[in-house]
TIVOMI-649175 format. One record per residue (C-alpha): residue number from 1; x, z, y. Coordinates in steps of 0.25 Angstrom, whole numbers, plus 2048, in hexadecimal, padded with zeros to 3 digits. Layout:
BEGIN
+-----+------+-----+-------+
: num : east :  up : north :
+-----+------+-----+-------+
: NUM :    X :   Z :     Y :
...
+-----+------+-----+-------+
This chain:
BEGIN
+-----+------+-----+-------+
: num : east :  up : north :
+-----+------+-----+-------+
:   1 :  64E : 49F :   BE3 :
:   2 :  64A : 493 :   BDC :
:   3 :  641 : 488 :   BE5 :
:   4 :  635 : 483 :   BE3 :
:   5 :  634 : 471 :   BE1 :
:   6 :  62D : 46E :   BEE :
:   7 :  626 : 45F :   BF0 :
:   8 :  626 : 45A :   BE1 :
:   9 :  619 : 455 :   BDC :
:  10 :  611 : 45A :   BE1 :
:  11 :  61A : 458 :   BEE :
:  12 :  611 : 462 :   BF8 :
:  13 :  612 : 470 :   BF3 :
:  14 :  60B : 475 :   BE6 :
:  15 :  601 : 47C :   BEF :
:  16 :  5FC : 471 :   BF6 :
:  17 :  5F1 : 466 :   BF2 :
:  18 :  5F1 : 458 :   BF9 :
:  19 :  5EA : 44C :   BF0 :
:  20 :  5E8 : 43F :   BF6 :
:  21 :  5F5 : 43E :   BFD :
:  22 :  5F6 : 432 :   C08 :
:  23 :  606 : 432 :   C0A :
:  24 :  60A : 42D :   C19 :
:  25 :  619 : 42D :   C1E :
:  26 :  615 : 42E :   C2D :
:  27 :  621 : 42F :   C36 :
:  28 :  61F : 43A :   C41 :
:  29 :  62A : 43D :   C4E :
:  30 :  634 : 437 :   C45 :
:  31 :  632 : 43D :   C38 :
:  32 :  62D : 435 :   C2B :
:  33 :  625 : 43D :   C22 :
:  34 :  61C : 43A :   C17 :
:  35 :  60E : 441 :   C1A :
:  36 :  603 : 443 :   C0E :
:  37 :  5F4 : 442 :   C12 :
:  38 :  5EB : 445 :   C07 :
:  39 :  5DF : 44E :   C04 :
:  40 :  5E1 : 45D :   C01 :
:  41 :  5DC : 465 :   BF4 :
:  42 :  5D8 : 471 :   BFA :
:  43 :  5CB : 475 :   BF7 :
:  44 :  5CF : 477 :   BE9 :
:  45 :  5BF : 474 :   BE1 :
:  46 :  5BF : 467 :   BE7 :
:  47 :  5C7 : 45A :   BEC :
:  48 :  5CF : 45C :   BF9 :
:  49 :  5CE : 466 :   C06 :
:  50 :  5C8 : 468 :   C14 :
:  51 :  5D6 : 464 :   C1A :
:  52 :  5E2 : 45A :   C19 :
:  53 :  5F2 : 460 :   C1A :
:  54 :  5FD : 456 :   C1C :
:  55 :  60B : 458 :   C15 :
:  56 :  617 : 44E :   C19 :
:  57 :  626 : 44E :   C14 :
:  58 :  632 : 446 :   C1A :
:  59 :  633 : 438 :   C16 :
:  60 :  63F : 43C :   C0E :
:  61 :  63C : 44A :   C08 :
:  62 :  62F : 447 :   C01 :
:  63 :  631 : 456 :   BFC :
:  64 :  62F : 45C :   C08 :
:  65 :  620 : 45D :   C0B :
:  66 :  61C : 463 :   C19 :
:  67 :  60D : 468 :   C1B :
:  68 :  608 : 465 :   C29 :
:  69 :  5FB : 46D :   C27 :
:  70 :  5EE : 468 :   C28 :
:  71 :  5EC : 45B :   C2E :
:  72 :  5DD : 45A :   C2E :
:  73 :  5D0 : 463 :   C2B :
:  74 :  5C3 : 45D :   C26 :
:  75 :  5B8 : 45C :   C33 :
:  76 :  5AD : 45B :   C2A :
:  77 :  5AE : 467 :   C21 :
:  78 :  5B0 : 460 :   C15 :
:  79 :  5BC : 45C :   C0C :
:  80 :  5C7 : 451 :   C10 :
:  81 :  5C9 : 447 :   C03 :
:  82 :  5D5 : 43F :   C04 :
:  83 :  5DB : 43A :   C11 :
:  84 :  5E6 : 431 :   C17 :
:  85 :  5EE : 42F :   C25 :
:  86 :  5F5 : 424 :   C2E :
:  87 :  5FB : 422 :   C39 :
:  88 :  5F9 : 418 :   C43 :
:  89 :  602 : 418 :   C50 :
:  90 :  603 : 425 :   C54 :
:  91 :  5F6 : 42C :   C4C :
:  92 :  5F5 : 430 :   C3D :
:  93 :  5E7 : 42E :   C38 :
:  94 :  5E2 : 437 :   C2D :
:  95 :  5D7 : 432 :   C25 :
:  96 :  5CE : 43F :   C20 :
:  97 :  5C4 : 43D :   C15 :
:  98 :  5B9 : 447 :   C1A :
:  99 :  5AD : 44B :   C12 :
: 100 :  5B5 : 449 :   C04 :
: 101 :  5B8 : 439 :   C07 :
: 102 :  5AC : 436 :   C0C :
: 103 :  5B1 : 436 :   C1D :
: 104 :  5BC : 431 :   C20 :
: 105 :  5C0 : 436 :   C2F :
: 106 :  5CE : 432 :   C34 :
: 107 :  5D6 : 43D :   C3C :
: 108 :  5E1 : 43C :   C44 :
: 109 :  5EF : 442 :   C49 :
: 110 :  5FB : 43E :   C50 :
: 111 :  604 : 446 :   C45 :
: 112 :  604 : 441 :   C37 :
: 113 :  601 : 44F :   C32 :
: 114 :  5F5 : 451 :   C3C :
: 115 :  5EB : 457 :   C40 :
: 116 :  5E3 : 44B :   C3E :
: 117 :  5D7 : 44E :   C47 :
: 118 :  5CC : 445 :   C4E :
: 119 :  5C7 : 440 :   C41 :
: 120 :  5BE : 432 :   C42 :
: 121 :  5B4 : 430 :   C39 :
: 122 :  5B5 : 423 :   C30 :
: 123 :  5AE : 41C :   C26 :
: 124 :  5BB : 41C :   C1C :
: 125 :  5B8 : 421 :   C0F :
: 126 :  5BE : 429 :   C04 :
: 127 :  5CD : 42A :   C01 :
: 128 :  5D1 : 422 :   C0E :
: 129 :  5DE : 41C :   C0E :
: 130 :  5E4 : 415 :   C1C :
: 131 :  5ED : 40A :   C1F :
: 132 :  5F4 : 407 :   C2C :
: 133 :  5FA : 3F9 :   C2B :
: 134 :  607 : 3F3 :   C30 :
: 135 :  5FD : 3ED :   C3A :
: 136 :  5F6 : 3F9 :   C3F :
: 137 :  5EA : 3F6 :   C39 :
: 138 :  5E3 : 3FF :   C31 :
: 139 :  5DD : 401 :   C23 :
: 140 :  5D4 : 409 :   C1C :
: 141 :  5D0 : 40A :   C0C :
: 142 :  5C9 : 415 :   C06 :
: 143 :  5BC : 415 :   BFA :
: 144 :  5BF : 41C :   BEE :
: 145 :  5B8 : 424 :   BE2 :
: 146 :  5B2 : 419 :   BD9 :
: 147 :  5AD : 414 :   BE8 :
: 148 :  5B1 : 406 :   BEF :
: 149 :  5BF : 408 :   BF7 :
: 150 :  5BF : 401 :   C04 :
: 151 :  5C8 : 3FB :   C10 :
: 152 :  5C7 : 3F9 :   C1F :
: 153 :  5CE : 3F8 :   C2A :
: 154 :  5CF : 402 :   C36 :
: 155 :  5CC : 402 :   C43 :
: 156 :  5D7 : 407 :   C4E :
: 157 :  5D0 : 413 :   C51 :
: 158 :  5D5 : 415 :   C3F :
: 159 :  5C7 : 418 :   C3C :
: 160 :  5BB : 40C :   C3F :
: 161 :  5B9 : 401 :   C33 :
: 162 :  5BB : 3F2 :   C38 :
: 163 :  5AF : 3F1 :   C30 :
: 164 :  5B3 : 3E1 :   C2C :
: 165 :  5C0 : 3E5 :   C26 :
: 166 :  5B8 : 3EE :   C1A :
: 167 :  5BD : 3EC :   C0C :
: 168 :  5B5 : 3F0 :   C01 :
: 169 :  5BB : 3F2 :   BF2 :
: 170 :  5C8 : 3EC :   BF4 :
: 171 :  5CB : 3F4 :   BE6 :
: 172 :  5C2 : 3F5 :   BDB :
: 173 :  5BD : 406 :   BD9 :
: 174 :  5BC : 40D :   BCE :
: 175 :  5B0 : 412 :   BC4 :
: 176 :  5AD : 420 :   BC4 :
: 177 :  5A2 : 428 :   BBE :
: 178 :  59D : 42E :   BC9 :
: 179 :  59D : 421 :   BD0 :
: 180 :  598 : 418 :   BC5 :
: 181 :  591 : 40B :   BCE :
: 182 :  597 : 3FF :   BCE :
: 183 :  598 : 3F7 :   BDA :
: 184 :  5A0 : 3ED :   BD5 :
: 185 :  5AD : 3F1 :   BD9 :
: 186 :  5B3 : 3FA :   BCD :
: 187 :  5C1 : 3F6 :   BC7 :
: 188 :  5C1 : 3FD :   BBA :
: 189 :  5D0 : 3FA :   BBA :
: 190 :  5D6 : 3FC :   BC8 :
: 191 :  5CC : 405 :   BCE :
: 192 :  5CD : 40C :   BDB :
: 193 :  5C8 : 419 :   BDA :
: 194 :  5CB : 420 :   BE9 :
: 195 :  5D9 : 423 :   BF1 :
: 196 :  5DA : 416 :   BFB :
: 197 :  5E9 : 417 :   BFF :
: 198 :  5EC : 409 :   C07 :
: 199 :  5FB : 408 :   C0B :
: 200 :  605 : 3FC :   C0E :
: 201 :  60F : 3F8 :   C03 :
: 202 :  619 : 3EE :   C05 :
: 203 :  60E : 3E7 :   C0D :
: 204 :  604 : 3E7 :   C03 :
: 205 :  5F7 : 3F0 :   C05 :
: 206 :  5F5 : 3FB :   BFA :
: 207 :  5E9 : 400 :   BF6 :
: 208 :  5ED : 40E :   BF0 :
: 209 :  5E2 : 415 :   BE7 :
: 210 :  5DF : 41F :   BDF :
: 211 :  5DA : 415 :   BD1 :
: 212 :  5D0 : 41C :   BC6 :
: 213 :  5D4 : 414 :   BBA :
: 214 :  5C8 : 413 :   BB1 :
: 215 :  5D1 : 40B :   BA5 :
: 216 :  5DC : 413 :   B9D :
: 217 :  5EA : 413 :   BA0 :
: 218 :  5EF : 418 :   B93 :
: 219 :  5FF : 417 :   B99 :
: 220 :  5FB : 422 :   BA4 :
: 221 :  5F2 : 42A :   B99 :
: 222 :  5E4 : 427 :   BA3 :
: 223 :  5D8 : 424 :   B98 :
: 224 :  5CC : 428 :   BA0 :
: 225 :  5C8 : 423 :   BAF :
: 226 :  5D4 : 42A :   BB8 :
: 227 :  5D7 : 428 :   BC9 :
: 228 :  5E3 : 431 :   BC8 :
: 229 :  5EA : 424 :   BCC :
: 230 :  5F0 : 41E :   BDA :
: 231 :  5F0 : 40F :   BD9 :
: 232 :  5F2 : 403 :   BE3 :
: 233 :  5EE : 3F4 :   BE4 :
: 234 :  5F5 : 3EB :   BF0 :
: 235 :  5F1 : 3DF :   BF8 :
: 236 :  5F7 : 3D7 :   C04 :
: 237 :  5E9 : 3DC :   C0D :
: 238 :  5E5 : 3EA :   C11 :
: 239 :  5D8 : 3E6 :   C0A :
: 240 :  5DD : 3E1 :   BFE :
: 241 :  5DA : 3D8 :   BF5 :
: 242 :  5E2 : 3E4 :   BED :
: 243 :  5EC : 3E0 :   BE2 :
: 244 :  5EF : 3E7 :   BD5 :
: 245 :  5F8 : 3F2 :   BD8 :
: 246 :  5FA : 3FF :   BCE :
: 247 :  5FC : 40E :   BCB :
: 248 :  603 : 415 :   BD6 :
: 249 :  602 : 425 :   BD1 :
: 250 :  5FA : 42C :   BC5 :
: 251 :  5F9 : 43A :   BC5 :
: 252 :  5F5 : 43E :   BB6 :
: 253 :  604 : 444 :   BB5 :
: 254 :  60F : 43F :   BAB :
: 255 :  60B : 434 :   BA3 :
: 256 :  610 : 438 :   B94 :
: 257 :  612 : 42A :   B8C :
: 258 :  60F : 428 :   B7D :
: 259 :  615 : 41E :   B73 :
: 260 :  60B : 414 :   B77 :
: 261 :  60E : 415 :   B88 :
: 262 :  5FF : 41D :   B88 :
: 263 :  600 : 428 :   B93 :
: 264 :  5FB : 437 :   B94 :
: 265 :  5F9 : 43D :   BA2 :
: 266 :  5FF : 44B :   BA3 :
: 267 :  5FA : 450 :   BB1 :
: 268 :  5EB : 451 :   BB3 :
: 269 :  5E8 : 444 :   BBD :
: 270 :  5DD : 442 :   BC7 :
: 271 :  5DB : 43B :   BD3 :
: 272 :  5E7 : 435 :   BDB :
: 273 :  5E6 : 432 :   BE9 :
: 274 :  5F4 : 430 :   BF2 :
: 275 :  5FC : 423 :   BF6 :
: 276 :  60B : 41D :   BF7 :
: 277 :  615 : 41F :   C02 :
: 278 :  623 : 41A :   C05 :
: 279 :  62A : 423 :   C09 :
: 280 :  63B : 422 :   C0E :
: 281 :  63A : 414 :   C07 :
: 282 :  634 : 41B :   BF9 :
: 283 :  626 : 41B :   BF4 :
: 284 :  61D : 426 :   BF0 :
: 285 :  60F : 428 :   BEA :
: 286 :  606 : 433 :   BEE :
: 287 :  5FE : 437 :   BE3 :
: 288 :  5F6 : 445 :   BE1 :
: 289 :  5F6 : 44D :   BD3 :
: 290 :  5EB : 457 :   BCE :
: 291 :  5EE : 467 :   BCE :
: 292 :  5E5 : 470 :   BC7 :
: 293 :  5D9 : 46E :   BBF :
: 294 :  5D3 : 462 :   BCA :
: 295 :  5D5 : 459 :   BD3 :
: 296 :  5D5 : 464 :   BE0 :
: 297 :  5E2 : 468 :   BE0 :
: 298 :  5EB : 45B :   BE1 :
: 299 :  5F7 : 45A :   BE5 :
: 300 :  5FF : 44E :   BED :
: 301 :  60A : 447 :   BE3 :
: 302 :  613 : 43C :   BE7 :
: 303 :  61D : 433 :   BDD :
: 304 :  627 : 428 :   BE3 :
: 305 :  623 : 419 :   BDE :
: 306 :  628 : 40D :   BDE :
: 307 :  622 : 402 :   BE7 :
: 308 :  626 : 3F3 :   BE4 :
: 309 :  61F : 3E4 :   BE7 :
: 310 :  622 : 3D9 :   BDE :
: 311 :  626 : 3CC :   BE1 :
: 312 :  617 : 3C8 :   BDF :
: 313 :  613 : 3D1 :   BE9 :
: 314 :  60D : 3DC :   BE0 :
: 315 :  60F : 3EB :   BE5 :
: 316 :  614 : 3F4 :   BDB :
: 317 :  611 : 403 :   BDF :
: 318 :  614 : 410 :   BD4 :
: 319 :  61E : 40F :   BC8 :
: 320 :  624 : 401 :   BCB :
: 321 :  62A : 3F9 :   BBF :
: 322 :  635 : 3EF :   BC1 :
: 323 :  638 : 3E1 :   BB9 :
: 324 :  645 : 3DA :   BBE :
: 325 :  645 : 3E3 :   BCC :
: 326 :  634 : 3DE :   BCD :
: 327 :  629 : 3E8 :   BCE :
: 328 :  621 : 3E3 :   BC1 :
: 329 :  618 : 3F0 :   BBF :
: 330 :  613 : 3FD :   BC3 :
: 331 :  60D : 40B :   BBF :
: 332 :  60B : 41B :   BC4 :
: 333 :  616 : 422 :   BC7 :
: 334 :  618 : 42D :   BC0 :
: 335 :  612 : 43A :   BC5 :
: 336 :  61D : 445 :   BC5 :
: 337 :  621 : 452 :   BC9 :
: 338 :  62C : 44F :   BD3 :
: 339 :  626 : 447 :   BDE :
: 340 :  62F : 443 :   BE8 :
: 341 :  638 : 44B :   BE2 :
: 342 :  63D : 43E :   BDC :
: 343 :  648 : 443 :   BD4 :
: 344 :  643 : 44E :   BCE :
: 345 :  63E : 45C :   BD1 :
: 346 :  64B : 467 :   BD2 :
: 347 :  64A : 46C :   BC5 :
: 348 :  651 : 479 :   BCC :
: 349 :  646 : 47C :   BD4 :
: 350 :  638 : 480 :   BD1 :
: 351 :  62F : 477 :   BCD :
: 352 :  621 : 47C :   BCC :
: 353 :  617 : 47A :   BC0 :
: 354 :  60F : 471 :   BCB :
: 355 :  618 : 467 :   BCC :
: 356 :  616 : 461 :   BBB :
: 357 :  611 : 453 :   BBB :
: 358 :  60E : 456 :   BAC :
: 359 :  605 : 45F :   BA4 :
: 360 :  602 : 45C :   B97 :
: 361 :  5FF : 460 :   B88 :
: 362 :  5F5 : 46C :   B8E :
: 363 :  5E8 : 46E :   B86 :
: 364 :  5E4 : 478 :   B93 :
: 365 :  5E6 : 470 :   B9E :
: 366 :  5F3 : 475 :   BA4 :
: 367 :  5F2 : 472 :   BB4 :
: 368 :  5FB : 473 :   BBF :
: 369 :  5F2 : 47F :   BC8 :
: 370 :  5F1 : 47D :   BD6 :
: 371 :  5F8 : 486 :   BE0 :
: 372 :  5F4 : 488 :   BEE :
: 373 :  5FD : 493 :   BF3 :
: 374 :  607 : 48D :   BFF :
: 375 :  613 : 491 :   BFB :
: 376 :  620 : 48A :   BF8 :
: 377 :  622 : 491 :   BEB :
: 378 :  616 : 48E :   BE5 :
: 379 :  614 : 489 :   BD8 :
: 380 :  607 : 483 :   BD1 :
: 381 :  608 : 486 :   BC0 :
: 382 :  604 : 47D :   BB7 :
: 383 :  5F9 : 486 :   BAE :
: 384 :  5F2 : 486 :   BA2 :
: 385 :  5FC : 482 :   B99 :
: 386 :  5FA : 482 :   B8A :
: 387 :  603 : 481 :   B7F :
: 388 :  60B : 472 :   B7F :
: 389 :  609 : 46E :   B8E :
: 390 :  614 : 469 :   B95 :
: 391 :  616 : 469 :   BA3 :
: 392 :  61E : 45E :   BAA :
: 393 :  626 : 45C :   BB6 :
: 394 :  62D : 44E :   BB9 :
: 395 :  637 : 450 :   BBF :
: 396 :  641 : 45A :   BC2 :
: 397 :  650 : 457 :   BC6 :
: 398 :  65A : 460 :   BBF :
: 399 :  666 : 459 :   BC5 :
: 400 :  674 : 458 :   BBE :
: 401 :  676 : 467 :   BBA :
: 402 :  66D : 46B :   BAD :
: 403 :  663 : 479 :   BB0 :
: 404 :  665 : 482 :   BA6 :
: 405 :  658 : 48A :   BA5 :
: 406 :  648 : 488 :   BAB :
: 407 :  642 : 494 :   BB0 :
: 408 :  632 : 492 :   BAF :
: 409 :  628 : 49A :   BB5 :
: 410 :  61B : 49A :   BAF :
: 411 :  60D : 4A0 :   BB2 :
: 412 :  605 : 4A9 :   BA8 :
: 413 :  609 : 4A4 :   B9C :
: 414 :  607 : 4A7 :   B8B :
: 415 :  613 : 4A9 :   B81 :
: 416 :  618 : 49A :   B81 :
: 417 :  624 : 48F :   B7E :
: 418 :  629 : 488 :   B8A :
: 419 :  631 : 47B :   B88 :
: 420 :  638 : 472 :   B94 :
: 421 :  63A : 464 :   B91 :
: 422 :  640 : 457 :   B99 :
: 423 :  63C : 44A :   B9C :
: 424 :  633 : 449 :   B92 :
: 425 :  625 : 453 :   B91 :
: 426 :  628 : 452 :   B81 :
: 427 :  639 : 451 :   B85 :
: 428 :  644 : 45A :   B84 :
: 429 :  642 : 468 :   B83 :
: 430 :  64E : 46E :   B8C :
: 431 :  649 : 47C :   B8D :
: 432 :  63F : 486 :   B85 :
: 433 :  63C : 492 :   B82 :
: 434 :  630 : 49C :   B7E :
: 435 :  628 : 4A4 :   B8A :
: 436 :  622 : 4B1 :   B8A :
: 437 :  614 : 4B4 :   B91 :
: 438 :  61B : 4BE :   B99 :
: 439 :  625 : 4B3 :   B9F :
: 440 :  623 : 4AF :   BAB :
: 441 :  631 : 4A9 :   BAC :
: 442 :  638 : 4A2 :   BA3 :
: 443 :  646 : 49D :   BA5 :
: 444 :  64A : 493 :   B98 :
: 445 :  657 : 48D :   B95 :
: 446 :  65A : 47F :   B93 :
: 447 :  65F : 478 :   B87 :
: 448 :  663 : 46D :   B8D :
: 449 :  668 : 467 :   B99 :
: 450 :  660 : 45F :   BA3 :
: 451 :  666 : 459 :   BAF :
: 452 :  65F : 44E :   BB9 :
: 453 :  64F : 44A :   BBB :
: 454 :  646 : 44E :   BAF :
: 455 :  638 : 450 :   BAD :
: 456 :  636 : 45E :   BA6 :
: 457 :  629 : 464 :   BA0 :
: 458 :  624 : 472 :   B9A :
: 459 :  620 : 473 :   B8E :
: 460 :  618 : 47F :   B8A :
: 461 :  614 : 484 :   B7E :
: 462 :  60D : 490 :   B77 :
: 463 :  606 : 495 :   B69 :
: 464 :  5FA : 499 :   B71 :
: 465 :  5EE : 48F :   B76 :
: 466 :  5EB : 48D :   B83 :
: 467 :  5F0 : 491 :   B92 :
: 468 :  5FD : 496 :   B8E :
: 469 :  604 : 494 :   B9A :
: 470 :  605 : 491 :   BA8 :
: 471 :  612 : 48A :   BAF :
: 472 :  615 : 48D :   BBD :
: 473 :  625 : 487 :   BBF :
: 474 :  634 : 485 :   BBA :
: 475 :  641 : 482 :   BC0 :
: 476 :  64E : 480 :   BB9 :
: 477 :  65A : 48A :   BBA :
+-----+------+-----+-------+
């Protein structure tokens, strides 16, 4: 019996829903483990949940993910926006955003994983993001939605103001129409929109965010005002002044290219919320993607990066270019299907629908459609196909021996053709063949040979208009 891909992108199961990841390698009775604190979309009409879970993996199996249960219930009915942990001696500290954002209580446990219990009230504020120094000392940031961010160091007791440390502003916000007052303080260019993640970089402070771009960025196909971005400026203070950093992470899918270097997304974006973590001596960000037809079913994403400073002193964070052995420049990763599955996803395996970092070319709006059954067999389809969309995965791993068929399994479907391609969403066709609406199955042979890490998309096409199909998972044979 064939296995299912276990911790690709998304890295927890297809089932579960964790957005706003805070990722923290906490070592506990001598184990190192990477543990992910984020929100939890499970109310499923609106942002988030009534609780926070915790998953870890080992520092050296990032494809292993552990769920430690629930580390925290809401104490005030109400539903817990993003949150984030640290440990000082020998007590983790959970931030919980109560009251959609607008409390910040911080919790605490002697386990990484809670239960985080006790909770203080604060006067933190939305999306709060916490950084223990090398010294002990203790920061907080937090602001967001077209609102000013804010800094402040902590008292000892990880919850009380030293009210004459206060920053205001250290990053221009952004200009939203629900929010349209201007205070002074917009940055129509570099704009922070919510997400405070401080963390320590090669001694440099870094101000992770999620950014709304209110400019086009022709190169990633964004042409209206977008915050599916997580972005970063640096400084030599934990108050700033804050230098010009870049793009970390974008979540709108494979970027398709024209002759011109103009982009087109081919995922649906929305908002981004995570942060960076090194990780057995290799960097990674957290990210979040969208699932379904809203933004209340995300799901946690992670990609490795490359983290460099140049002789001048500039941090570089995300797709790092090199000039002579310098880092000159930098851009967002590429979102992908793998994850940490940095060399591909076992082609031999199955690979669920859920796991495409591309879908394109629908004139219904295909979408990958949330699951919620626990099981280690699940698989969420991507739905609503119609005739020309391809569906893409990048990548899988076919090793030094060649498959010689693909066996898809799809969901309801009409009379169609189906196509498989390499590398390219418009490449190679290596297998095709034409599908009955009584085919559940469907096992093609391929025409050529394919050995080593790909990226392989689904093309499906059909005479008929509309949903004609619905794509629920392949493995090679």
């Amino acid at each position: 019996m064939t296995d299912f891909i276990k911790g690709a992108n998304p890295y927890m199961p297809l089932w579960e829903h964790v957005p706003d990841g805070e990722p923290r390698v906490f070592e506990y009775n001598g184990e190192k483990r990477v543990y992910v604190y984020g929100s939890h979309d499970i109310e499923r009409d609106k942002y988030c949940g009534r609780n926070y879970v915790v998953w870890s993996a080992p520092v050296d199996d990032l494809t292993d993910w552990t769920c430690h249960g629930v580390a925290y219930e809401t104490h005030y009915n109400s539903v817990l926006y993003a949150p984030d942990v640290v440990q000082k001696g020998d007590t983790f500290y959970l931030y919980a955003a109560e009251h959609c954002g607008s409390l910040v209580v911080v919790a605490s446990s002697k386990t990484p994983w809670g239960p985080f219990e006790n909770p203080v009230e604060t006067k933190l504020g939305f999306d709060p993001g916490v950084l223990v120094d090398d010294d002990g000392k203790v920061y907080a940031y937090w602001g967001g939605c077209a609102a000013p961010c804010y800094i402040v160091e902590l008292e000892d007791d990880m919850a009380t103001f030293k009210e004459e440390t206060l920053v205001s502003n250290p990053l221009g916000h952004s200009s939203c129409p629900w929010n349209p007052v201007d205070d002074g303080h917009i940055d129509l260019i570099d704009a922070f929109f919510e997400a405070s993640s401080p963390r320590k970089v090669m001694g440099k402070y870094v101000y992770i965010y999620s950014k709304r771009y209110e400019k086009p960025i022709p190169e990633l196909g964004v042409y209206e005002p977008n915050n599916g971005f997580l972005s970063y400026r640096f400084s030599d203070s934990p108050f700033g002044p804050f230098h010009d950093g870049g793009d970390i992470s974008f979540n709108g899918g494979e970027i398709l290219k024209d002759a011109d270097g103009c982009g087109t997304m081919t995922y649906q974006w929305g908002n981004n919320h995570g942060s960076i973590m090194e990780i057995n001596g290799k960097w990674y960000v957290f990210y979040h993607r969208q699932t379904g037809v809203n933004e209340y079913s995300r799901q946690a994403m992670m990609e490795p990066i490359d983290v460099a400073m140049g002789q001048d002193g500039k941090l570089y964070i995300g797709d790092v270019k090199y000039l002579g052995g310098e880092p000159v420049s930098s851009c967002p990763v590429e979102m992908t299907s793998q994850g940490p599955h940095i060399n591909g996803l076992d082609a031999y395996k199955w690979i669920s629908a859920g796991y495409a970092c591309h879908i394109y070319g629908s004139s219904t709006r295909a979408y990958i459609q949330p699951g919620y059954e626990m099981r280690d067999d699940i698989s969420t389809p991507v739905v609503n196909l119609s005739s020309g969309t391809t569906v893409g995965f990048r990548y899988l791993q076919f090793g030094n021996n060649t498959p010689h068929r693909v066996k898809v399994v799809l969901g309801e479907h009409k009379n169609l053709k189906l196509k498989v391609r390499i590398d390219q969403y418009r490449g190679r066709v290596i297998a095709s063949a034409e599908v009955a609406a009584d085919e559940q199955e469907k096992v093609l042979d391929l025409t050529a040979a394919v050995i080593g890490k790909h990226a392989v998309y689904f093309e499906f096409c059909s005479e008929e208009s509309g949903a004609i199909a619905a794509f629920d998972r392949f493995c090679f044979l």
